[in-house]
N, CA, C, O and CB atoms as a CASP TS submission, in Angstrom:
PFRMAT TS
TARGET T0000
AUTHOR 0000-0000-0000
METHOD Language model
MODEL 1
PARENT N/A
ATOM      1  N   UNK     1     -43.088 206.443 155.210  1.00  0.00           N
ATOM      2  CA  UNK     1     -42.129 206.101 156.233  1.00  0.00           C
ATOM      3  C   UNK     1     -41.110 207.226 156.406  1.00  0.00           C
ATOM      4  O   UNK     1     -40.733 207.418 157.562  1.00  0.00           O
ATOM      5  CB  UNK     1     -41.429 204.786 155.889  1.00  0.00           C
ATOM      6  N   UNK     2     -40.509 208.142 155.265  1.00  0.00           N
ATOM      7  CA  UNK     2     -39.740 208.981 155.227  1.00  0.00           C
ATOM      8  C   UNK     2     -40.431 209.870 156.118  1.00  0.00           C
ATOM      9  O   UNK     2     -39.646 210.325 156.950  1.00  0.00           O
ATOM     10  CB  UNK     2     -39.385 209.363 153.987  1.00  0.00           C
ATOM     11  N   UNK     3     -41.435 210.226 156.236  1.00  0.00           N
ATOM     12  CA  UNK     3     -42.338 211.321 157.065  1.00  0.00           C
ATOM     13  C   UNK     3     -42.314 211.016 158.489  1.00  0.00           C
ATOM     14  O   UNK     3     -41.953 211.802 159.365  1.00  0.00           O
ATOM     15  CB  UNK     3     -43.919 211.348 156.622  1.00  0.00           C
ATOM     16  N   UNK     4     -42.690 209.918 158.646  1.00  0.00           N
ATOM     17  CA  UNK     4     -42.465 209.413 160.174  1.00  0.00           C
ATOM     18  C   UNK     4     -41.291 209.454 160.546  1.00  0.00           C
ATOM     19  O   UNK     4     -41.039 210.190 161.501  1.00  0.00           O
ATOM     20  CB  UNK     4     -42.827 208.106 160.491  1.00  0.00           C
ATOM     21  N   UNK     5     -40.377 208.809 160.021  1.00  0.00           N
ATOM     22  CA  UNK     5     -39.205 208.933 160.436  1.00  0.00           C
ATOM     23  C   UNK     5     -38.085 210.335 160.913  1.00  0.00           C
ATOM     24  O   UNK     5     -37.021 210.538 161.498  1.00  0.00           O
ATOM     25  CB  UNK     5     -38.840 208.299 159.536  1.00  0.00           C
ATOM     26  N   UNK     6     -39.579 211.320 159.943  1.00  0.00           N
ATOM     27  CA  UNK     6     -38.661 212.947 160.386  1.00  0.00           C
ATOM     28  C   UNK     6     -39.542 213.266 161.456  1.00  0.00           C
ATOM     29  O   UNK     6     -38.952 213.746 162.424  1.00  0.00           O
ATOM     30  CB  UNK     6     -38.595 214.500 159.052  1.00  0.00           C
ATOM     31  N   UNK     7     -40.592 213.164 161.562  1.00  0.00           N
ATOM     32  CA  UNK     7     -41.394 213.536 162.958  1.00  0.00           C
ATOM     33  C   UNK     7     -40.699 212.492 163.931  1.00  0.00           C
ATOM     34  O   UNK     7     -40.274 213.167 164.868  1.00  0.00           O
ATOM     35  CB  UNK     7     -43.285 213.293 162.888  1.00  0.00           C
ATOM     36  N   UNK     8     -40.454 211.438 164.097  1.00  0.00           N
ATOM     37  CA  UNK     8     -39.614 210.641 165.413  1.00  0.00           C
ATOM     38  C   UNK     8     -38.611 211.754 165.760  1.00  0.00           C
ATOM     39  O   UNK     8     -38.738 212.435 166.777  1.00  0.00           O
ATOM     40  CB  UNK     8     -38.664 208.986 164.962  1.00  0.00           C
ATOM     41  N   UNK     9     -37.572 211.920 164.844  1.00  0.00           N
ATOM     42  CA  UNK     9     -36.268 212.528 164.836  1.00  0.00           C
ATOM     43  C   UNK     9     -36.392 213.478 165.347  1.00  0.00           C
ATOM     44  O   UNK     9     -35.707 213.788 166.322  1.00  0.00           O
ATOM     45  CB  UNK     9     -35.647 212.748 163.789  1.00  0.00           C
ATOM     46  N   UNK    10     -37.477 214.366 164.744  1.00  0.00           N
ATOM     47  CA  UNK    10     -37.877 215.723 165.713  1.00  0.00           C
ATOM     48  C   UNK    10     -38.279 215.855 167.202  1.00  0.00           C
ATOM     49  O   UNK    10     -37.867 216.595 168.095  1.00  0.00           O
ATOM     50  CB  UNK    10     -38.989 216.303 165.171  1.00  0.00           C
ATOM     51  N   UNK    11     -39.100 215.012 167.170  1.00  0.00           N
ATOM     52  CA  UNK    11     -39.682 214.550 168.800  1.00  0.00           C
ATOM     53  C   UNK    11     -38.359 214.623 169.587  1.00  0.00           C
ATOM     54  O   UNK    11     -37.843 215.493 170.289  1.00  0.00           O
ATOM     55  CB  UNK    11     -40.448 212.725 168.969  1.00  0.00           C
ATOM     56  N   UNK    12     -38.024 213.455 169.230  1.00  0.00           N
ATOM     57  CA  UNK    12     -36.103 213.187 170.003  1.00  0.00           C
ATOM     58  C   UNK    12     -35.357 214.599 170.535  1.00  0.00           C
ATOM     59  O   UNK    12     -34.934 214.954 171.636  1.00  0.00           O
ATOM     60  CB  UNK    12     -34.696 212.532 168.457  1.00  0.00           C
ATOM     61  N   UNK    13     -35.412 215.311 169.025  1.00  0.00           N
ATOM     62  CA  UNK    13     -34.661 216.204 168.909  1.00  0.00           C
ATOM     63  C   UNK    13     -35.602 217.184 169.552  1.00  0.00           C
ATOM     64  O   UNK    13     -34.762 218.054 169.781  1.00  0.00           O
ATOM     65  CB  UNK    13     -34.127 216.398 167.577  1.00  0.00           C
ATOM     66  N   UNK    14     -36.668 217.661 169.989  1.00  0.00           N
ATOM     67  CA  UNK    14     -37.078 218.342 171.049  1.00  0.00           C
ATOM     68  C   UNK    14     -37.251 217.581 172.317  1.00  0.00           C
ATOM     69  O   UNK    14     -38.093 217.955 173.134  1.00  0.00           O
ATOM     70  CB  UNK    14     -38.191 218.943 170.714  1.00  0.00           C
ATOM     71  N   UNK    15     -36.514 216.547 172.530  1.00  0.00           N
ATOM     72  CA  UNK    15     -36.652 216.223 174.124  1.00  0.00           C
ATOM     73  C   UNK    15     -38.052 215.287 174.506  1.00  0.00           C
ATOM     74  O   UNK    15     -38.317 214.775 175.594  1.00  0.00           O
ATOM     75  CB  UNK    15     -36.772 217.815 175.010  1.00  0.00           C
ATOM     76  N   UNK    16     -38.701 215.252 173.473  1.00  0.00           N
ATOM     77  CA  UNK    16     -39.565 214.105 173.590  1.00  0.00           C
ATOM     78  C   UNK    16     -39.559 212.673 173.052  1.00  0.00           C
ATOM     79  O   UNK    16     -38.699 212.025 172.454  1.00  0.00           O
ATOM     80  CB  UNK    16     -40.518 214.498 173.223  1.00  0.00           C
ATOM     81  N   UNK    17     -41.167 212.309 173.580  1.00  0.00           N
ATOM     82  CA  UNK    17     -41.065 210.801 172.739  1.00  0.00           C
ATOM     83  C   UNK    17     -42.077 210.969 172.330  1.00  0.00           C
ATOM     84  O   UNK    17     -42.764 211.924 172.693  1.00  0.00           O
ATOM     85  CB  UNK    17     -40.902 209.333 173.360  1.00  0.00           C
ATOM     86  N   UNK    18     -42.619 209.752 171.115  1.00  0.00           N
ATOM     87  CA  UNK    18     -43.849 209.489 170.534  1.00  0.00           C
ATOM     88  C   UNK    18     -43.892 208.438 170.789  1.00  0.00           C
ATOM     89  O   UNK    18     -42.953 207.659 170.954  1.00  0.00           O
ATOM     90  CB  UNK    18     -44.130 209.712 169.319  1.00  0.00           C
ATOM     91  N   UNK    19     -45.208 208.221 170.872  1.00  0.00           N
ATOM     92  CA  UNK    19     -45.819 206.561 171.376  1.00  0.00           C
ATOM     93  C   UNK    19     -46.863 206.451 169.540  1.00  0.00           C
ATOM     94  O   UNK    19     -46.756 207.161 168.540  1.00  0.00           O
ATOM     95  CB  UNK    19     -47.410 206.639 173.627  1.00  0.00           C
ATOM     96  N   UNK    20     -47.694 205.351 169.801  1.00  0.00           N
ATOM     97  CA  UNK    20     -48.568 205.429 168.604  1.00  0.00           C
ATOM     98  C   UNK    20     -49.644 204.611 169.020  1.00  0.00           C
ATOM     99  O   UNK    20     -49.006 203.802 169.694  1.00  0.00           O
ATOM    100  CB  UNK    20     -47.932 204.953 167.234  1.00  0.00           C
ATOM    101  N   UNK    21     -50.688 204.288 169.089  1.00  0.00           N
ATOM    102  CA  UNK    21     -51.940 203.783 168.819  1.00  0.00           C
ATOM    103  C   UNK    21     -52.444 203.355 167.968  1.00  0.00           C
ATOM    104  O   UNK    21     -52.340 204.039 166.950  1.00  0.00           O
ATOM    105  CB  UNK    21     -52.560 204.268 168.961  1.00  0.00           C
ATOM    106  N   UNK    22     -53.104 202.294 167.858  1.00  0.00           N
ATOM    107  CA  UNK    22     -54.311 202.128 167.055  1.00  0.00           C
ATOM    108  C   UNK    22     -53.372 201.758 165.703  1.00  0.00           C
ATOM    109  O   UNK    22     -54.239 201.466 164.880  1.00  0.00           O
ATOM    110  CB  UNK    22     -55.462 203.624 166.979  1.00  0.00           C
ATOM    111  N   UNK    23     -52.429 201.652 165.215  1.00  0.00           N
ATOM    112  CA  UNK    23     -51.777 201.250 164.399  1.00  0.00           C
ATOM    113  C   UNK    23     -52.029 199.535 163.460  1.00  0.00           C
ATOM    114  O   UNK    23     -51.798 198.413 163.910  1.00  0.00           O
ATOM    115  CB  UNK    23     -50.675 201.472 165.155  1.00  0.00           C
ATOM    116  N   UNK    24     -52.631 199.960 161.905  1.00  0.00           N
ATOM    117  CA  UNK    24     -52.679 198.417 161.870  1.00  0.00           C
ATOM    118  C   UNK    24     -52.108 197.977 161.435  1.00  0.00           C
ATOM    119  O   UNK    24     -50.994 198.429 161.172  1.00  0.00           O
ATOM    120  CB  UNK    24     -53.397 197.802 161.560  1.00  0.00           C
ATOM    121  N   UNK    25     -52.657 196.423 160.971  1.00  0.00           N
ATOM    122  CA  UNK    25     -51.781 195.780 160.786  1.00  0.00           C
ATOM    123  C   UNK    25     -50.608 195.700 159.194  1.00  0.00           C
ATOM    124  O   UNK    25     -49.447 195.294 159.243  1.00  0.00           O
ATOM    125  CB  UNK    25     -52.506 194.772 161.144  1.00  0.00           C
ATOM    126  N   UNK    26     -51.159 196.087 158.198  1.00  0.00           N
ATOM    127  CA  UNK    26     -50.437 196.441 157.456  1.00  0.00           C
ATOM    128  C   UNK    26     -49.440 197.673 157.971  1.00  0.00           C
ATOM    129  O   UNK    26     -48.244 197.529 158.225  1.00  0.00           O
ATOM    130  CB  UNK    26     -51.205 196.624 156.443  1.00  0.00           C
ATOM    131  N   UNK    27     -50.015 198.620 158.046  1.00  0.00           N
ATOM    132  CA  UNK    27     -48.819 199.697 158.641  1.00  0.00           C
ATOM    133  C   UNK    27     -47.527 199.287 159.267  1.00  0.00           C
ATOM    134  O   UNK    27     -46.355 199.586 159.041  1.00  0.00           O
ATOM    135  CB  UNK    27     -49.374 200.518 159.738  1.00  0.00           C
ATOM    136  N   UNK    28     -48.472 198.045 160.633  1.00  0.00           N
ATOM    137  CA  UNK    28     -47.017 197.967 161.371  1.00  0.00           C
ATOM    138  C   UNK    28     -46.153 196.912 160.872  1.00  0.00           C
ATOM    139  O   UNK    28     -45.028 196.855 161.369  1.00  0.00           O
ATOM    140  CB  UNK    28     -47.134 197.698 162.915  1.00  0.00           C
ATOM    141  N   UNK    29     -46.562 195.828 159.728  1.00  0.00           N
ATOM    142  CA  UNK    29     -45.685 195.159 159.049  1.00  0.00           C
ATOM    143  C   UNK    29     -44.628 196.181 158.267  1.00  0.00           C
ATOM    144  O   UNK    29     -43.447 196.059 157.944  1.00  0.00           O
ATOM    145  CB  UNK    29     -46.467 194.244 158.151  1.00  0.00           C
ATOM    146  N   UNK    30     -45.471 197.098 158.137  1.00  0.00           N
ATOM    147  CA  UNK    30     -44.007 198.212 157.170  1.00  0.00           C
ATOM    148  C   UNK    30     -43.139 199.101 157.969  1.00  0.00           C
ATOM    149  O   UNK    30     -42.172 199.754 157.577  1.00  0.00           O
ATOM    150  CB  UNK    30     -44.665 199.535 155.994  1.00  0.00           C
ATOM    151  N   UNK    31     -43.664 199.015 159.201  1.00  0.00           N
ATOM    152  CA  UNK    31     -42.984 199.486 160.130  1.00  0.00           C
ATOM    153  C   UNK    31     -41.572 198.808 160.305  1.00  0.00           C
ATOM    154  O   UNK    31     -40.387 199.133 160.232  1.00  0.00           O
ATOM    155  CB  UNK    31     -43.777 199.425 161.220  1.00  0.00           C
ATOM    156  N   UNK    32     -42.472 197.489 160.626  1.00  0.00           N
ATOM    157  CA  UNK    32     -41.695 196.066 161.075  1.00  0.00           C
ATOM    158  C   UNK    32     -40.105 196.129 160.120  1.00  0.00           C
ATOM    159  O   UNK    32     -38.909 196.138 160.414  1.00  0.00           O
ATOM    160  CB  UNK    32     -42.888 194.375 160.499  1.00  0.00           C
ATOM    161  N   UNK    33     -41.120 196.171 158.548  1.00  0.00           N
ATOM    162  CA  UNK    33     -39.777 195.759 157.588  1.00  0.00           C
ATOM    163  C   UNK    33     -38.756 196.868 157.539  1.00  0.00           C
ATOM    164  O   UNK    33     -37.583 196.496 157.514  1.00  0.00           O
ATOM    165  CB  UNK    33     -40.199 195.458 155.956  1.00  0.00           C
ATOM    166  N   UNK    34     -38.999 198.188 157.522  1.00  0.00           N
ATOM    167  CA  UNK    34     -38.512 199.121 157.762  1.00  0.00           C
ATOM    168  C   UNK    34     -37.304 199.516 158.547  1.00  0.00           C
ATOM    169  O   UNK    34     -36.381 200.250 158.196  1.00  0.00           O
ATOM    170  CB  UNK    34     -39.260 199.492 158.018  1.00  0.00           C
ATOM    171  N   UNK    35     -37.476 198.926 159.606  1.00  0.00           N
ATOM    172  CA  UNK    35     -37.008 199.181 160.813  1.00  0.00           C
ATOM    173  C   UNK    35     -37.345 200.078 162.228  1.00  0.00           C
ATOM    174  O   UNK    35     -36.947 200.165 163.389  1.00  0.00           O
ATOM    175  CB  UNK    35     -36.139 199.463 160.438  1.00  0.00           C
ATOM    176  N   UNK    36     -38.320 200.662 161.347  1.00  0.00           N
ATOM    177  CA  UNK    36     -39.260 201.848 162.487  1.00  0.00           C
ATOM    178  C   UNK    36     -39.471 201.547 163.736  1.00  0.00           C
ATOM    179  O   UNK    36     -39.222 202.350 164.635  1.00  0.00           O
ATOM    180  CB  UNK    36     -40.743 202.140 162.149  1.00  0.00           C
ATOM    181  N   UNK    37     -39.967 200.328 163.955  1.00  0.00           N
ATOM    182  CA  UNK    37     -40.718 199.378 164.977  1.00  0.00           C
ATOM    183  C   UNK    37     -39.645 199.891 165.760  1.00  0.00           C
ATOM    184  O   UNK    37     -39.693 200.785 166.605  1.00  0.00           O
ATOM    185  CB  UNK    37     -40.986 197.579 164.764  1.00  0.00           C
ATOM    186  N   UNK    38     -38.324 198.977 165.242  1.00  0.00           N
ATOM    187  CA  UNK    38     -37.424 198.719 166.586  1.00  0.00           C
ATOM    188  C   UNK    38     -36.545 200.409 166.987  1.00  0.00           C
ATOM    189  O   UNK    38     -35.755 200.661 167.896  1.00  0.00           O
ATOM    190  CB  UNK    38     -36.004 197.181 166.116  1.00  0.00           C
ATOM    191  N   UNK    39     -37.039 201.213 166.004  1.00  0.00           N
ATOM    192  CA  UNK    39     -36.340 202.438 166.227  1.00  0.00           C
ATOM    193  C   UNK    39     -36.865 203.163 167.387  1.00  0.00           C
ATOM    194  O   UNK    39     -36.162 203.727 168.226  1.00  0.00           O
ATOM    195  CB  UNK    39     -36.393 203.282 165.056  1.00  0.00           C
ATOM    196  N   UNK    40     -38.524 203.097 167.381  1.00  0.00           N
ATOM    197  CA  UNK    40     -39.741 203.850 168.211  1.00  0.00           C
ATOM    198  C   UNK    40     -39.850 203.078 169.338  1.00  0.00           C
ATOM    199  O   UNK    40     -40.460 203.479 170.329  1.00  0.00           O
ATOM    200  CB  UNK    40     -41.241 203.948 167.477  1.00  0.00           C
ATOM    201  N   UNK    41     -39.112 201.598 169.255  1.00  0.00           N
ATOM    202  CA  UNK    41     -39.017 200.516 170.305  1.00  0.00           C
ATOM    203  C   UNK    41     -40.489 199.924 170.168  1.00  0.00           C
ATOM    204  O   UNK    41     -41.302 200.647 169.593  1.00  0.00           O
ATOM    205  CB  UNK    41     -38.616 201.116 171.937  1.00  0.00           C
ATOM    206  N   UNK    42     -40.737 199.210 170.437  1.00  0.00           N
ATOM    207  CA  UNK    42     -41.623 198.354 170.474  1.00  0.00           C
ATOM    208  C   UNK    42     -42.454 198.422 171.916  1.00  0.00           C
ATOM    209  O   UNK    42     -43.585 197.937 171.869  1.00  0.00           O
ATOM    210  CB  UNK    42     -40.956 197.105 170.165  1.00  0.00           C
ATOM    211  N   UNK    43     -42.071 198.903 173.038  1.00  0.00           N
ATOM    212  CA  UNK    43     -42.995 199.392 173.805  1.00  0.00           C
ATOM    213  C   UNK    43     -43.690 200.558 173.749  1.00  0.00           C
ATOM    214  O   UNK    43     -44.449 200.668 174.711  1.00  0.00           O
ATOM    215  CB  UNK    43     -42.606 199.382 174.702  1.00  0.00           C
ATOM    216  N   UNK    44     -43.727 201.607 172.874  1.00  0.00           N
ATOM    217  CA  UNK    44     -44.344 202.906 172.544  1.00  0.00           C
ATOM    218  C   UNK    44     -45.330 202.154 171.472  1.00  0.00           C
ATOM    219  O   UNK    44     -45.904 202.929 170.707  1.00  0.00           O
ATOM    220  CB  UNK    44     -43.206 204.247 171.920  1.00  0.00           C
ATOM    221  N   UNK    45     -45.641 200.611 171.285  1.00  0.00           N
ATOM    222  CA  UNK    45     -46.862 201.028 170.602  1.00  0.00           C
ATOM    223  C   UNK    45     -47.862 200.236 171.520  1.00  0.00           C
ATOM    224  O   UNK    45     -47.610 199.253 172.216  1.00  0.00           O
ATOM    225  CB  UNK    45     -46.923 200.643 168.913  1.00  0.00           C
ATOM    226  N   UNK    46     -49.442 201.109 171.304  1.00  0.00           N
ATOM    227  CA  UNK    46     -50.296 200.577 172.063  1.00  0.00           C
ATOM    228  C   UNK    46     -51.560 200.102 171.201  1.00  0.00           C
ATOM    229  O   UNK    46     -51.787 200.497 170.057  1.00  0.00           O
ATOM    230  CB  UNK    46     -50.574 201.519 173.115  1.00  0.00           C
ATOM    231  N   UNK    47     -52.322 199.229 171.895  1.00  0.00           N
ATOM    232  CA  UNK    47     -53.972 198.788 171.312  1.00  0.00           C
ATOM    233  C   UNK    47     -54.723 200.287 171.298  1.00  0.00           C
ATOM    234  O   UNK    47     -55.236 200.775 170.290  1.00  0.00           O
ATOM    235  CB  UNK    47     -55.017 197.487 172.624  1.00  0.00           C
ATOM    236  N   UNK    48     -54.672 201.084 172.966  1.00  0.00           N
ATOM    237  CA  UNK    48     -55.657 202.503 172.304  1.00  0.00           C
ATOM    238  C   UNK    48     -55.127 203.763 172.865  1.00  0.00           C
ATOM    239  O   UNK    48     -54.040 203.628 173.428  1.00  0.00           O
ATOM    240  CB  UNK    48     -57.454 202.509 172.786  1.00  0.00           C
ATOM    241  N   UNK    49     -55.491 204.635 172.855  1.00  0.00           N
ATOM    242  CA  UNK    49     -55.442 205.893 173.374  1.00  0.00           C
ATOM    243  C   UNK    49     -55.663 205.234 175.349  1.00  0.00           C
ATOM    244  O   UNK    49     -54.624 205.062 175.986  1.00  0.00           O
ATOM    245  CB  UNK    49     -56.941 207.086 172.458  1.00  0.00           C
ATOM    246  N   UNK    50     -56.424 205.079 175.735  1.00  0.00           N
ATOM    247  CA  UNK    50     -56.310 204.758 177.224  1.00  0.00           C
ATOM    248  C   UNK    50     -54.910 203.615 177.625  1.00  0.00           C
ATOM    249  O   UNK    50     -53.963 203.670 178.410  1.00  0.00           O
ATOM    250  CB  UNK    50     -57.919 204.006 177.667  1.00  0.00           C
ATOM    251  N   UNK    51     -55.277 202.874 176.875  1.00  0.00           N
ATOM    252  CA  UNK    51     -53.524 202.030 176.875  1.00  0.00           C
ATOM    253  C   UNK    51     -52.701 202.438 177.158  1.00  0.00           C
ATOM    254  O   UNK    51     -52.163 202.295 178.255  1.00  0.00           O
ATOM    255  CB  UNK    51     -52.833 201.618 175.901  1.00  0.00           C
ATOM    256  N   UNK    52     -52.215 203.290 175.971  1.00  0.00           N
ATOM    257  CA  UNK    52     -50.960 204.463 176.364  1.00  0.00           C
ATOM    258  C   UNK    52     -51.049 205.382 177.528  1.00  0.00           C
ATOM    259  O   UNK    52     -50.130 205.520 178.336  1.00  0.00           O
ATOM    260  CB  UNK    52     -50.784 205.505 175.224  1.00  0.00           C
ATOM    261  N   UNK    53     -52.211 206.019 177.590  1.00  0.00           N
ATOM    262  CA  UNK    53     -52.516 206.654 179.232  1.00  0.00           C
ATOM    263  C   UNK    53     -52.258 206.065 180.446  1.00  0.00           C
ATOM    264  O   UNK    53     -51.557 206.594 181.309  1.00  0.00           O
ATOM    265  CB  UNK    53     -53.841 206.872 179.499  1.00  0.00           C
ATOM    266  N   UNK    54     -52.826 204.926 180.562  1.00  0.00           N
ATOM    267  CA  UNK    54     -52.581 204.209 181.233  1.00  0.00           C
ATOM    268  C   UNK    54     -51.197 203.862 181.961  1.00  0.00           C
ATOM    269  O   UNK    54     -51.005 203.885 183.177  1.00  0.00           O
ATOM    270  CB  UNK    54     -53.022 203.552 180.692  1.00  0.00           C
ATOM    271  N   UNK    55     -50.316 203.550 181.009  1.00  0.00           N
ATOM    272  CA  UNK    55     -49.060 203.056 181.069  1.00  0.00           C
ATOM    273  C   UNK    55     -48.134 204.579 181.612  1.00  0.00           C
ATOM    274  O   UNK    55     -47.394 204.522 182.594  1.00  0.00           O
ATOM    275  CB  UNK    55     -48.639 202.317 179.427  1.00  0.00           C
ATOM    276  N   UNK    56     -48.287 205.632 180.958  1.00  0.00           N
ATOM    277  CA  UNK    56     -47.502 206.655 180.992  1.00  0.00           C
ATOM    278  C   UNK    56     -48.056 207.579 182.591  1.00  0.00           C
ATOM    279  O   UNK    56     -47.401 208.413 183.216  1.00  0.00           O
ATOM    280  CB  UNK    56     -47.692 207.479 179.394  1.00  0.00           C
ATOM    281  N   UNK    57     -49.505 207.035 182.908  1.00  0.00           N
ATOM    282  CA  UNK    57     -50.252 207.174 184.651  1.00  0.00           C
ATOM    283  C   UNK    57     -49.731 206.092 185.495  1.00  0.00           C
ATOM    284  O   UNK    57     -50.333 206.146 186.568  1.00  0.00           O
ATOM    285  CB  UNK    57     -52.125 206.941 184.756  1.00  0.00           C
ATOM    286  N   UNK    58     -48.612 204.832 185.484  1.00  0.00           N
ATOM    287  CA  UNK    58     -48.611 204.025 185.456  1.00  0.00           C
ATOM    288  C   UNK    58     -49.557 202.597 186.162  1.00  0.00           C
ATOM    289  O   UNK    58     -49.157 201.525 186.616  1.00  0.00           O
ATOM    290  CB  UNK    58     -47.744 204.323 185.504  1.00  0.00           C
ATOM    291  N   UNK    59     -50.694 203.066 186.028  1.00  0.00           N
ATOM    292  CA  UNK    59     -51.258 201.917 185.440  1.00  0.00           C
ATOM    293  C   UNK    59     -51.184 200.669 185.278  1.00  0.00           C
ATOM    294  O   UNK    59     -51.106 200.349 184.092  1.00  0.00           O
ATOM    295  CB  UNK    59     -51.299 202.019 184.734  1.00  0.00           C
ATOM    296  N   UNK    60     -51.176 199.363 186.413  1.00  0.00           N
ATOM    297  CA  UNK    60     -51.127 198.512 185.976  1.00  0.00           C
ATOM    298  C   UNK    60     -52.264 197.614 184.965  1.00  0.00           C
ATOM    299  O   UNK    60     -53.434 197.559 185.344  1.00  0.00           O
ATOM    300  CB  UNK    60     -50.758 198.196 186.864  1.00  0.00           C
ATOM    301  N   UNK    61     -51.856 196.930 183.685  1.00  0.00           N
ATOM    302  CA  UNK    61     -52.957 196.174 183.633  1.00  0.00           C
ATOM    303  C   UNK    61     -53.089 194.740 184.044  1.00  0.00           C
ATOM    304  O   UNK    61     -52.148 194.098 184.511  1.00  0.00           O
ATOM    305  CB  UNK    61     -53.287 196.253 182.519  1.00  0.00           C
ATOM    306  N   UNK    62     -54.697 194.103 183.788  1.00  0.00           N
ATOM    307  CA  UNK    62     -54.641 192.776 184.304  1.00  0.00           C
ATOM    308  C   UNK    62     -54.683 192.247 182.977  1.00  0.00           C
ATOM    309  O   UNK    62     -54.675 191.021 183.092  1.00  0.00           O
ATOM    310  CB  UNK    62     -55.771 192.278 185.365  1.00  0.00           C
ATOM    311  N   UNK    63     -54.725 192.572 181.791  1.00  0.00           N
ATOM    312  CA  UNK    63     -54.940 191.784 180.302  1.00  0.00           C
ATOM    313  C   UNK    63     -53.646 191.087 180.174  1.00  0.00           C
ATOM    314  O   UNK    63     -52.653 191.763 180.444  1.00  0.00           O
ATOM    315  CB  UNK    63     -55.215 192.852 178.844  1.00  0.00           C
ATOM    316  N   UNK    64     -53.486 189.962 179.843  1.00  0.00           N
ATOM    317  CA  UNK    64     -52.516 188.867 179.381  1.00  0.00           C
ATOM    318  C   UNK    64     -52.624 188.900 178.089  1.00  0.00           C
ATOM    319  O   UNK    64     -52.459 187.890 177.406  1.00  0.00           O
ATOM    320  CB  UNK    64     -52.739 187.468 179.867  1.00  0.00           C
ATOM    321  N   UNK    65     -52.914 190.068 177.592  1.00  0.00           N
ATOM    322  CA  UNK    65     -52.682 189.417 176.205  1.00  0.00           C
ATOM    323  C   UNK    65     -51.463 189.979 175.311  1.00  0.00           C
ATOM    324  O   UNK    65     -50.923 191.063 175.530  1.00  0.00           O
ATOM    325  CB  UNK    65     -54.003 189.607 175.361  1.00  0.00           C
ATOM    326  N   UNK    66     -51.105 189.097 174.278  1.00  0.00           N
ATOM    327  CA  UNK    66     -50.070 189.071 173.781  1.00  0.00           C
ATOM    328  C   UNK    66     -49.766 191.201 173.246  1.00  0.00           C
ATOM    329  O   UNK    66     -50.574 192.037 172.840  1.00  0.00           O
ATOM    330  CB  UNK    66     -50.273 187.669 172.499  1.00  0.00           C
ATOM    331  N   UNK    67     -48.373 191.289 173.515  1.00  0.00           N
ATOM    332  CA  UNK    67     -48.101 192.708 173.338  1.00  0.00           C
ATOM    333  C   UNK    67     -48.748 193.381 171.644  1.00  0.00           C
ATOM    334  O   UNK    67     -48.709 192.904 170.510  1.00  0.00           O
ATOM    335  CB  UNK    67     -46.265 192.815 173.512  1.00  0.00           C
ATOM    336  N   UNK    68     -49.152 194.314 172.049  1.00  0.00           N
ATOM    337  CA  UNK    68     -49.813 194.998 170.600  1.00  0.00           C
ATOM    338  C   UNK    68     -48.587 194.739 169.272  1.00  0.00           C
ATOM    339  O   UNK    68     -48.724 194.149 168.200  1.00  0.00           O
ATOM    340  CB  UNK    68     -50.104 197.074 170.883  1.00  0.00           C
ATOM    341  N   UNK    69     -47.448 195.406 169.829  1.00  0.00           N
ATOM    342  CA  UNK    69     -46.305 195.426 168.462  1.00  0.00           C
ATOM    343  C   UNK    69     -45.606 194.099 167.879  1.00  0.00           C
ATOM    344  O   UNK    69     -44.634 193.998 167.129  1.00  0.00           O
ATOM    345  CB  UNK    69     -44.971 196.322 168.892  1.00  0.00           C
ATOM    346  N   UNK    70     -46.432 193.101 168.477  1.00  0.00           N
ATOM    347  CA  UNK    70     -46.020 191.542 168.255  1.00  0.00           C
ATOM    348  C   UNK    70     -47.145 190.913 167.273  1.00  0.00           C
ATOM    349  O   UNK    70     -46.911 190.007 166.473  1.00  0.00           O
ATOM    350  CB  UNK    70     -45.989 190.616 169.833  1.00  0.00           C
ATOM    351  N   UNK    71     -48.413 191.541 167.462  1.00  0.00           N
ATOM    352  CA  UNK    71     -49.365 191.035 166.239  1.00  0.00           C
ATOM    353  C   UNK    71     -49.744 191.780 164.894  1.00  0.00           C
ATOM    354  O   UNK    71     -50.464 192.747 164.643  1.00  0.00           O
ATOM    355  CB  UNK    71     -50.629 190.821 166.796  1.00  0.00           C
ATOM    356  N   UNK    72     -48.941 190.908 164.114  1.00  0.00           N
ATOM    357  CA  UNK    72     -48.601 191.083 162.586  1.00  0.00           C
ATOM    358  C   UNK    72     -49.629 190.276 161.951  1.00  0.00           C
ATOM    359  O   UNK    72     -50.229 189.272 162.336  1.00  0.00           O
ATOM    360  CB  UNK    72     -47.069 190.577 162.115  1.00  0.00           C
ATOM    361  N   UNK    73     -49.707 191.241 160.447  1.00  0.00           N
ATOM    362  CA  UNK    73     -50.513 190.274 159.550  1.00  0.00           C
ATOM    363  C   UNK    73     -49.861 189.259 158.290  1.00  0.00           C
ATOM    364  O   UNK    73     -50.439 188.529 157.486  1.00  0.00           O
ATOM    365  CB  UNK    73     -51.503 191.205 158.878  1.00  0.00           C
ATOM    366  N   UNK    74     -48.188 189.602 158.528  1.00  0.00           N
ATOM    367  CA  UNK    74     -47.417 188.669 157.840  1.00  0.00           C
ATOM    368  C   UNK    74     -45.954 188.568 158.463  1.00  0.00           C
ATOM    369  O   UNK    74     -45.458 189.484 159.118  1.00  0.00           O
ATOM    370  CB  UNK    74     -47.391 189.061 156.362  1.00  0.00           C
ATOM    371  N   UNK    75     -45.365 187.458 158.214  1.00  0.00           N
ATOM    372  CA  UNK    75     -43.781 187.415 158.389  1.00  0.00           C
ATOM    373  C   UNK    75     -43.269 188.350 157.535  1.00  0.00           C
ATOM    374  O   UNK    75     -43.532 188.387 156.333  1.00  0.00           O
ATOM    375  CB  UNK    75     -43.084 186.046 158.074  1.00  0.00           C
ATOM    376  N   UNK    76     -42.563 189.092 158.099  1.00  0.00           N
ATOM    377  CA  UNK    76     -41.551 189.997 157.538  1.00  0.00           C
ATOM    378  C   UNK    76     -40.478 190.063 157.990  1.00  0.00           C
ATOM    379  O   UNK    76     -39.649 190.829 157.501  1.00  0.00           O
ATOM    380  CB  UNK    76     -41.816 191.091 157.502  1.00  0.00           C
TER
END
């Protein structure tokens, strides 16, 4: 988490953003507990690589399904 948290900072700090993908579910519970999640915001994470394309081409989709950074594999 210390590692991520210096690559975010950097991104920022060069004027960008990072999104993430493909992220599972353990990871993003430690994200979650962390605080990472809500740091990277919770809309920069996606189900895939076209997801994120998608969105950043903007892209509408027709999937209803529940947001990627909302399905956890535990309460935390």
């Amino acid at each position: 988490m210390h590692l991520l948290n210096e690559v975010f900072e950097n991104t920022v700090r060069s004027g960008l953003g990072l999104s993430l993908t493909g992220v599972k579910g353990p990871v993003r519970d430690k994200m979650k507990k962390d605080g990472f999640l809500q740091k990277i915001g919770e809309e920069n994470f996606f189900m895939s690589i076209q997801e994120a394309v998608d969105k950043f081409d903007g892209v509408q989709s027709n999937d209803n399904l529940e947001p990627y950074y909302m399905q956890s594999n535990a309460n935390v």
